[in-house]
N, C-alpha and C positions, 0 to 999 in steps of 0.2 A: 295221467297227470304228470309222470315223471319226463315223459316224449314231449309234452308242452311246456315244463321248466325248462328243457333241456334248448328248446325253440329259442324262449324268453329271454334265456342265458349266453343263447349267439347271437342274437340280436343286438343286445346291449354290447356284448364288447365288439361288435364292427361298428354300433353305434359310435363308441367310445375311442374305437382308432380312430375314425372317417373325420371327428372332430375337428384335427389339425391342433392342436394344442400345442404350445410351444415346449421343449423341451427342459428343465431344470436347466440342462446345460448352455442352452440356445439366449436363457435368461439373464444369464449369470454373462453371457459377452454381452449383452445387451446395454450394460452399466458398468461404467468407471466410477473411481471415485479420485481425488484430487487432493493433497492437505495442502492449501494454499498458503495456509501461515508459512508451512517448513520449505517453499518455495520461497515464498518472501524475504525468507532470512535466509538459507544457503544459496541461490541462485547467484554467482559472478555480477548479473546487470544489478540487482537489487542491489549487493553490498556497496558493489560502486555507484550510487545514486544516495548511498548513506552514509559512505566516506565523503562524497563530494561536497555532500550539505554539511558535514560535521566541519570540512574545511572552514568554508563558507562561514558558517556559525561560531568558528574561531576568528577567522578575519575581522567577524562584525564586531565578534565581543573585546577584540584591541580595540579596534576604534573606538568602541563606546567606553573602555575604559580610560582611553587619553581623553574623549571630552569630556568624560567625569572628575577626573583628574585638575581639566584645565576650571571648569566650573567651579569645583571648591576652592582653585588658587583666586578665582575671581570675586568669592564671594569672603574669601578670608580679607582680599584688598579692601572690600567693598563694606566690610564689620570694622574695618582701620579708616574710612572716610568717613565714617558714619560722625564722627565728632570735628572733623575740621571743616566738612559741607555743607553748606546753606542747608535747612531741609527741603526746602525745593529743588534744590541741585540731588541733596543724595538721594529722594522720591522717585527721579526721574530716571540715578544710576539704576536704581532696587526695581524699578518695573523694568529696565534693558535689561537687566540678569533676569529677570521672572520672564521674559519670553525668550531668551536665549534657551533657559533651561526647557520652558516649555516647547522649542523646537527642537531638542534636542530627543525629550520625550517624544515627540509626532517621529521623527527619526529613527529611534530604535524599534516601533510601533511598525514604522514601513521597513524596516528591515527583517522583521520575523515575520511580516506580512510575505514578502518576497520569499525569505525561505521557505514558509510553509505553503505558497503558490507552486513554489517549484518543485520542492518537495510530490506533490502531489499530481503535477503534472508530468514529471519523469516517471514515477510509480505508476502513473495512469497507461502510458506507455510502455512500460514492461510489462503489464497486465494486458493489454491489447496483442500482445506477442505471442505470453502466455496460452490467449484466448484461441489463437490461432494454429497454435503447436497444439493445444487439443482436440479442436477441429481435423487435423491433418492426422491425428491418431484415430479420429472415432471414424475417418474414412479407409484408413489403414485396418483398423480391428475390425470395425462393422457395432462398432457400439452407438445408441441413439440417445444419449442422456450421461452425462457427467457429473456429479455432486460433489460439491464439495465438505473433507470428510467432520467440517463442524456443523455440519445441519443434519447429520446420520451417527445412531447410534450404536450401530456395529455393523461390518464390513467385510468380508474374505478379503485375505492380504492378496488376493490372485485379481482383484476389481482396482488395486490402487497402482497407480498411472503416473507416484508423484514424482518417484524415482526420474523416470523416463523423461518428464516435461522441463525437473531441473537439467539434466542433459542437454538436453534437449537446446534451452533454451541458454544454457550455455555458450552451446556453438553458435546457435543462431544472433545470441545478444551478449557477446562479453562484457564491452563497454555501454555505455550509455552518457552522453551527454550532459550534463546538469546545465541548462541558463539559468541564469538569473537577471533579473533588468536591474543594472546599478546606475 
C-alpha cells in the first residue's frame, strides 16, 4: 500500500509541474494599474489645457460683464422713457431690450458651450496620448491589461505605472493647444 501511495504521490506532482501554470510572479507583470485622476491633474499637458480654458473663461466673463453692464445702463434709460413715450413707442423700445438681452443670454450659453467643447476635446487628446504611452509600456514590460486604479480595490504599489505615464507624457505632450471657435 505504502509503494502505491508513494506511485500516486509522484504522479500528481509531475502532474502538477507539467500543468504550465503561470507563476505568482509571471502574474503580477501581467497587470498594471494607472490612477488616471492623478495624471489628470499633475500631468504638464492637462494643467495647460486647464490654464488655457480658465483664460478663456475670464476673457468671456469681461465680456459678458460689460454687456451686463451696458444692458442695465439701457434698461435704467429705458425706465426714464417710460413716461415721456407714447406707449407704443415705449412697447416697442421694452421688447428691443427683451431681445437684445435675450441674445445676449443665447451668447453667454454659446460661449460656455464652446469652452466646455473644447474643454473636452483638448482632454480627449491628452487621454489619446496617455492611451498610447501605456500601450508603449505594456510592450516594454510585457504586461496584457492595465486598470485603472478607481475600478480596483487594492493594488501592489510595484503594478502602478502612474508615476511613469506622467513622465512620460510629460516629455512627449508639454503643451497642448486649446481652440476654441470664436
Amino acid at each position: 500500500m505504502k509503494k502505491h501511495s508513494l506511485y500516486l504521490l509522484a504522479f500528481l506532482i509531475s502532474f502538477i509541474v507539467s500543468l504550465d501554470l503561470p507563476s505568482p510572479a509571471l502574474a503580477e507583470e501581467e497587470i498594471s494599474v494607472v490612477d488616471m485622476q492623478m495624471v489628470m491633474e499633475k500631468s504638464q499637458a492637462a494643467i495647460d489645457v486647464r490654464d488655457q480654458i480658465k483664460t478663456k473663461r475670464d476673457e468671456y466673463q469681461a465680456k459678458i460683464t460689460k454687456q451686463e453692464d451696458q444692458l442695465r445702463n439701457e434698461e435704467e434709460k429705458l425706465s426714464e422713457q417710460k413716461t415721456t413715450l407714447s406707449p407704443e413707442a415705449f412697447e416697442e423700445a421694452r421688447k428691443k431690450f427683451k431681445d437684445k438681452v435675450l441674445k445676449a443670454q443665447r451668447d453667454v450659453q454659446s460661449m460656455r458651450t464652446k469652452l466646455d467643447n473644447s474643454l473636452n476635446k483638448s482632454m480627449g487628446e491628452v487621454q489619446k496620448v496617455i492611451l498610447g504611452i501605456i500601450v508603449d509600456l505594456s510592450k516594454e514590460r510585457g504586461f496584457k491589461v492595465s486598470i485603472p486604479v478607481s475600478q480596483i480595490l487594492f493594488a501592489d504599489n510595484k503594478l502602478d505605472i502612474t508615476n511613469e505615464v506622467i513622465e512620460r507624457l510629460n516629455k512627449k505632450l508639454p503643451h497642448t493647444e486649446v481652440k476654441t471657435d470664436q
